[in-house]
GUFIPA-424710 format. One record per residue (C-alpha): residue number from 1; residue in three letters; x, y, z. Coordinates in Angstrom, 2 decimals. Layout:
<rs>
<pos = NUM, code = Ala, X = X, Y = Y, Z = Z>
...
</rs>
This chain:
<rs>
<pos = 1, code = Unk, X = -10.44, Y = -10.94, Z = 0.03>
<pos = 2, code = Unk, X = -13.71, Y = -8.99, Z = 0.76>
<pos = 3, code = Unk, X = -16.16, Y = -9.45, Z = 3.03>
<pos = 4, code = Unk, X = -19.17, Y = -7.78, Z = 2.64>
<pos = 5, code = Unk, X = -21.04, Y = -5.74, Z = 5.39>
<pos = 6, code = Unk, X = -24.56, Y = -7.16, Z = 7.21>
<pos = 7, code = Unk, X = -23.45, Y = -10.63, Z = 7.17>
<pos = 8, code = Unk, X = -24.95, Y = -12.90, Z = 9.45>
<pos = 9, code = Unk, X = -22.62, Y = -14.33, Z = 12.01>
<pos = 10, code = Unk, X = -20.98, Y = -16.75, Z = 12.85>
<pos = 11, code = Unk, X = -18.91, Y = -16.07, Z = 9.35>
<pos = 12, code = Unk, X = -16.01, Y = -17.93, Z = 8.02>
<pos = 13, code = Unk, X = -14.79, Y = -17.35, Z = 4.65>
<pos = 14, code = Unk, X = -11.35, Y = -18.35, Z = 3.04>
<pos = 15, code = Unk, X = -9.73, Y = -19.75, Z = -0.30>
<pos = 16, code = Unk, X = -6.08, Y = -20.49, Z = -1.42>
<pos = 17, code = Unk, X = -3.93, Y = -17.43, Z = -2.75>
<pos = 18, code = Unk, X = -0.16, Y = -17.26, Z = -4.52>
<pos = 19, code = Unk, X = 2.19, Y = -15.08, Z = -3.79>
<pos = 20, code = Unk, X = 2.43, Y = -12.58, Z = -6.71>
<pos = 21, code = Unk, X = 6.28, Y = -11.86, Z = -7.97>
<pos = 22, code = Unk, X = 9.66, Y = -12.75, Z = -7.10>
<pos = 23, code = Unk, X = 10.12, Y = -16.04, Z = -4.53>
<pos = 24, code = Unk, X = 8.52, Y = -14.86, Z = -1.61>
<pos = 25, code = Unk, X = 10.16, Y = -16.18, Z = 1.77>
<pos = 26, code = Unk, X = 7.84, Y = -13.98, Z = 4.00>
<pos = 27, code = Unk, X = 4.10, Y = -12.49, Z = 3.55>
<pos = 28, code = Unk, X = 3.00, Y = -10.23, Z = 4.81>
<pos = 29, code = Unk, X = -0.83, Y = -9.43, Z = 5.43>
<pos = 30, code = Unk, X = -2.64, Y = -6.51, Z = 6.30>
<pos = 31, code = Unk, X = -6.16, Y = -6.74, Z = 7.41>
<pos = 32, code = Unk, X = -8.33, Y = -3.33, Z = 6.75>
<pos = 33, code = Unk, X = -11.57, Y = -2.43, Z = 7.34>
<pos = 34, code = Unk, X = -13.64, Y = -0.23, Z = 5.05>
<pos = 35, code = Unk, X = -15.71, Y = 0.07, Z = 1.70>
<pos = 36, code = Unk, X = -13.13, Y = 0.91, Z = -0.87>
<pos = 37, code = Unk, X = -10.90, Y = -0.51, Z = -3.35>
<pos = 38, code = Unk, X = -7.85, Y = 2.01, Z = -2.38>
<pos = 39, code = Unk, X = -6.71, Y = 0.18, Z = 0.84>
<pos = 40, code = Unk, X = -5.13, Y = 3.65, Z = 2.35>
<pos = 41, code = Unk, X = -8.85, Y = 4.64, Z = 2.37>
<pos = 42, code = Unk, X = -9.69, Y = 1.64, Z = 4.70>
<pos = 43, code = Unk, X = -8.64, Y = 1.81, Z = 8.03>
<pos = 44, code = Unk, X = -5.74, Y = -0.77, Z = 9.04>
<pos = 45, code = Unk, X = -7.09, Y = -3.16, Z = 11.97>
<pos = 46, code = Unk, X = -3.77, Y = -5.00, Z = 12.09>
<pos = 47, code = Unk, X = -1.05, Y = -6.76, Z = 10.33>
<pos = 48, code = Unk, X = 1.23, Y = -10.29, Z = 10.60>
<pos = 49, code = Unk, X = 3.40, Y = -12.35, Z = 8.62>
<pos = 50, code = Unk, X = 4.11, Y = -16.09, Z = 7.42>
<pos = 51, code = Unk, X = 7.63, Y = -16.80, Z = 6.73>
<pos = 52, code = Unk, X = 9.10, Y = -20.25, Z = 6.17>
<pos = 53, code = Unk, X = 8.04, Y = -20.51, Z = 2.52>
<pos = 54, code = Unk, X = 9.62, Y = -22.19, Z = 0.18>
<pos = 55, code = Unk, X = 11.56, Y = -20.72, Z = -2.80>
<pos = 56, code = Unk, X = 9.44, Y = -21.64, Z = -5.50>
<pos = 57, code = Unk, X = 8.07, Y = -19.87, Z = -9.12>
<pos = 58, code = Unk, X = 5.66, Y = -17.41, Z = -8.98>
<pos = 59, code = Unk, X = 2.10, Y = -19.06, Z = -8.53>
<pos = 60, code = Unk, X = 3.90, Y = -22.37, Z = -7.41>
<pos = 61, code = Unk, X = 3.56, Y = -21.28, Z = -3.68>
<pos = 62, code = Unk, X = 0.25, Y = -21.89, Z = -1.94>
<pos = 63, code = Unk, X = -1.20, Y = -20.00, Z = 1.03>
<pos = 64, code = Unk, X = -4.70, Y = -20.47, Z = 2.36>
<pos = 65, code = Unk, X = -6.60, Y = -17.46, Z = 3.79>
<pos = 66, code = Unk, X = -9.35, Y = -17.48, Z = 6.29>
<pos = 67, code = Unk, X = -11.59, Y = -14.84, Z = 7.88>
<pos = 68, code = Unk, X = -13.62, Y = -15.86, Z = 10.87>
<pos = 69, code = Unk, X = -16.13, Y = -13.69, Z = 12.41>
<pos = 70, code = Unk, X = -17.67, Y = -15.42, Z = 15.47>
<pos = 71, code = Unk, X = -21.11, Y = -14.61, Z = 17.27>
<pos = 72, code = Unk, X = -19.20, Y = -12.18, Z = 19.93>
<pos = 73, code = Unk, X = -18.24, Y = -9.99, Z = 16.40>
<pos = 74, code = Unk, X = -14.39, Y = -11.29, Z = 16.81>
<pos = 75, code = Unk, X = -12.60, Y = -11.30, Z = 14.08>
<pos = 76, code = Unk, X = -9.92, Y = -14.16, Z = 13.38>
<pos = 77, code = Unk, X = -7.30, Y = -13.96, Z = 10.49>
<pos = 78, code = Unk, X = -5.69, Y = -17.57, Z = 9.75>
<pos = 79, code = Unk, X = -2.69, Y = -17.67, Z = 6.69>
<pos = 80, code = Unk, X = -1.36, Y = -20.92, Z = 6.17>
<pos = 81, code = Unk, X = 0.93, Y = -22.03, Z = 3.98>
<pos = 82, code = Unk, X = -0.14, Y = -25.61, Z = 2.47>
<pos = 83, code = Unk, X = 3.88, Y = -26.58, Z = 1.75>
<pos = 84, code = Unk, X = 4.66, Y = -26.61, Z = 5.13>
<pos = 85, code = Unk, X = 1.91, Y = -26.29, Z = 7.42>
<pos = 86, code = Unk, X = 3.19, Y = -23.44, Z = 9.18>
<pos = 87, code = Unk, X = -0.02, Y = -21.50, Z = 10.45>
<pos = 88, code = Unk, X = 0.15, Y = -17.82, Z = 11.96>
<pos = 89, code = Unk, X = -3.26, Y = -16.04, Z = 13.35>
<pos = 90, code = Unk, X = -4.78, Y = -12.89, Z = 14.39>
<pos = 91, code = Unk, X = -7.22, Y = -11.83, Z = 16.36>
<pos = 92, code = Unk, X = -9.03, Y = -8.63, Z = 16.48>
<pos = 93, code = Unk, X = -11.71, Y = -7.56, Z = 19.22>
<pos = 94, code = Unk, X = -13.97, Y = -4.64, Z = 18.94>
<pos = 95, code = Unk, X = -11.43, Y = -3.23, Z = 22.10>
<pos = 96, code = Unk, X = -8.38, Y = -3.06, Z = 19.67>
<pos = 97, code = Unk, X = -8.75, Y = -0.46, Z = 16.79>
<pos = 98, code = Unk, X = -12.37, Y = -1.41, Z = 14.94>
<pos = 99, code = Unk, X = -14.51, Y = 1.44, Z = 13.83>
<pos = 100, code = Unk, X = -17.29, Y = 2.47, Z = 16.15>
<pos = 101, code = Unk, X = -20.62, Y = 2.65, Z = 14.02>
<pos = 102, code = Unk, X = -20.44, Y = 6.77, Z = 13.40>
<pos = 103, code = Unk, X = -17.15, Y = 5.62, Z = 12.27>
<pos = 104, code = Unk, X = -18.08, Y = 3.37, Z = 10.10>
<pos = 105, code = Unk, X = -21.09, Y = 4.81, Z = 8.65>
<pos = 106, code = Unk, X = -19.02, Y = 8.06, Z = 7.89>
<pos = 107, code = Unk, X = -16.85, Y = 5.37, Z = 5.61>
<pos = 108, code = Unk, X = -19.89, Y = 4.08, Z = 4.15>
<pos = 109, code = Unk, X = -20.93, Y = 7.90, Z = 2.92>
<pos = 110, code = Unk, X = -17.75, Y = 8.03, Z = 1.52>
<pos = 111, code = Unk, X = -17.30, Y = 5.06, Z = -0.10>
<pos = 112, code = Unk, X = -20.54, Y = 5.56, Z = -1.97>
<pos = 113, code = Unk, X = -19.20, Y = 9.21, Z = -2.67>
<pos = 114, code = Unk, X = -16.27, Y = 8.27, Z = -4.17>
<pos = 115, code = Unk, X = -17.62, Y = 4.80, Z = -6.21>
<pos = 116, code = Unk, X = -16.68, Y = 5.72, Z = -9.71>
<pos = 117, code = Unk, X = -13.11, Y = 6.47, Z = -8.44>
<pos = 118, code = Unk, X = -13.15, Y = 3.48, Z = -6.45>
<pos = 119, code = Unk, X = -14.21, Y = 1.18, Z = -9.54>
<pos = 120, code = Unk, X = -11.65, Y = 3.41, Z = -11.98>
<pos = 121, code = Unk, X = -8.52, Y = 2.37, Z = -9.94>
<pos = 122, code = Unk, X = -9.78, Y = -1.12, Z = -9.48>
<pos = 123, code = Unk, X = -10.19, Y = -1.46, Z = -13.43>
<pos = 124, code = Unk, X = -6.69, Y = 0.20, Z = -13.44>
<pos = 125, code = Unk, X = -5.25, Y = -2.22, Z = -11.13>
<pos = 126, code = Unk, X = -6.78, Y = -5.13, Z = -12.59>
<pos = 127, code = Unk, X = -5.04, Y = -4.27, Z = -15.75>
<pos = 128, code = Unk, X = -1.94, Y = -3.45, Z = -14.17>
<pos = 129, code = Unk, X = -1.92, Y = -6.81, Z = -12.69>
<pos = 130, code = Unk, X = -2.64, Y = -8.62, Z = -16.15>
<pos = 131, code = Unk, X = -0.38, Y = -7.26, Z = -17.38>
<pos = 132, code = Unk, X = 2.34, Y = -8.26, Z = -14.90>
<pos = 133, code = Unk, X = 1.25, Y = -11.94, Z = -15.36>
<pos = 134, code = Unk, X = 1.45, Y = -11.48, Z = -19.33>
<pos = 135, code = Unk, X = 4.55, Y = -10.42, Z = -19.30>
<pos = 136, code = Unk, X = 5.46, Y = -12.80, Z = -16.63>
<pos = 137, code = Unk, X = 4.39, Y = -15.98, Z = -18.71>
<pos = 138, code = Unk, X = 5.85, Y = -14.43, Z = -21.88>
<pos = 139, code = Unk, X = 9.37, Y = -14.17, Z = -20.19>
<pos = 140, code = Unk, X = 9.33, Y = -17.78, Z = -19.50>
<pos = 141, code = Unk, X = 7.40, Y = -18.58, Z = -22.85>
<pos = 142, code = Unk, X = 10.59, Y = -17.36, Z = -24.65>
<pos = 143, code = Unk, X = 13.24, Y = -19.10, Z = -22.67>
<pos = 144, code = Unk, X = 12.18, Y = -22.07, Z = -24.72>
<pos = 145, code = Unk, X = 11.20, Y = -21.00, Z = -28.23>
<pos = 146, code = Unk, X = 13.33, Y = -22.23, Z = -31.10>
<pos = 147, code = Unk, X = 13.38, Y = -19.33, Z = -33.16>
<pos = 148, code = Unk, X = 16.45, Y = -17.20, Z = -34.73>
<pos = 149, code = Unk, X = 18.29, Y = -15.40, Z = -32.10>
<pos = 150, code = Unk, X = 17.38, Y = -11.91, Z = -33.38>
<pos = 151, code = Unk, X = 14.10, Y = -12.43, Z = -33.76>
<pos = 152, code = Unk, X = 14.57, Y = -13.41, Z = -29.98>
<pos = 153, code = Unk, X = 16.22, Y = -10.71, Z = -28.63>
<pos = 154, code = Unk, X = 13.51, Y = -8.46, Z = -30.28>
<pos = 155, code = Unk, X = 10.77, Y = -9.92, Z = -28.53>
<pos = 156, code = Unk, X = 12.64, Y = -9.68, Z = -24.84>
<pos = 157, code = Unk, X = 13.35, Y = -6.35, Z = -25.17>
<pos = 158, code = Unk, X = 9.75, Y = -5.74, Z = -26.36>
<pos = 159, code = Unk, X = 9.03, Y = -7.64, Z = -23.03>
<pos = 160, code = Unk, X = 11.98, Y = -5.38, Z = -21.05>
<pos = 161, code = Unk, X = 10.17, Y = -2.12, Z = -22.33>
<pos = 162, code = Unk, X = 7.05, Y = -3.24, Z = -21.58>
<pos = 163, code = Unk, X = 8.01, Y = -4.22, Z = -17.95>
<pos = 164, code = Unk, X = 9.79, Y = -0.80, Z = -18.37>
<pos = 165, code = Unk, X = 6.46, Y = 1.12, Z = -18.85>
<pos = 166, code = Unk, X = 4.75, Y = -0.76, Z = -16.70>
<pos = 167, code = Unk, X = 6.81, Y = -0.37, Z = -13.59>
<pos = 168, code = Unk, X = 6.58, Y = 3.53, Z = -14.10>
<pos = 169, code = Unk, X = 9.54, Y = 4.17, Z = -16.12>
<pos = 170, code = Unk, X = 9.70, Y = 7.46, Z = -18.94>
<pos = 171, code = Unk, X = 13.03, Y = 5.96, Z = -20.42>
<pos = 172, code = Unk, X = 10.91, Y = 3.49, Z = -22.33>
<pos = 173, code = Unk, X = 11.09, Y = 4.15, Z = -25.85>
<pos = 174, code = Unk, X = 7.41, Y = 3.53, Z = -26.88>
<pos = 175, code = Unk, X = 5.79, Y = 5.40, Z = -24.06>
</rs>
């Protein structure tokens, strides 16, 4: 969740996010600061994790995010998870690891620099991740379908070599 520069403060933004794949017992959450869409071009201000969720479905699971930026510039990172309450924080000063402004305007040169690249991977990633959920919801789509059996196994293993491709893999046959 962004949060764009020259923002007046006090800030607090937040909304509710779902964990993305498999049940997820533990999240973790890295907080970054810099312009692009590549987070190993951002510089990493911190991490922390929420455990204690339930097994659920992917998308069942609920976690709300909030960013807090107060009038001293001190940033506050809240992840709760609505099933059970369970809250975790973190709290970064400008004394532990921010950018000083040279810093910070040097990422600002290179964001800008590198833009098209930038929006190319987040087009690519944006896709990747539709994807994911197609194939996702066509997986489960199946498991209840009343249609002949081989017509059934053709469209999983379309789904498997899709997955396949996806997930980086030459063996797939259509690639």
């Amino acid at each position: 969740m962004p949060l764009p520069r020259l923002n007046p403060v006090p800030l607090r933004r937040g909304g509710c996010r779902w964990p993305t794949g498999l049940p997820q017992l533990v999240i973790d959450i890295r907080v970054y600061q810099g312009e692009r869409s590549k987070s190993t071009y951002n510089h990493l201000l911190g991490t922390f994790s929420i455990s204690g969720i339930p097994p659920a479905p992917k998308g069942v699971s609920r976690v709300t995010v909030c960013f807090e930026i107060d009038a001293n510039g001190i940033l506050t990172v809240t992840v709760g998870n609505i099933s059970t309450s369970k809250v975790e924080k973190l709290t970064i000063t400008n004394a532990n690891g921010r950018l000083s402004k040279e810093e910070i305007e040097k990422k600002v040169k290179e964001a800008e620099r590198y833009k098209y690249e930038d929006q190319e991977f987040k087009k690519k990633a944006d896709a990747y991740n539709a994807l994911g959920d197609c194939l996702y919801k066509a997986k489960n789509k199946i498991k209840n379908c009343k249609v002949r059996s081989e017509i059934l196994k053709e469209m999983e293993k379309a789904i498997a070599e899709t997955t396949k491709m996806a997930n980086g893999q030459p063996s797939c046959t259509f690639c």
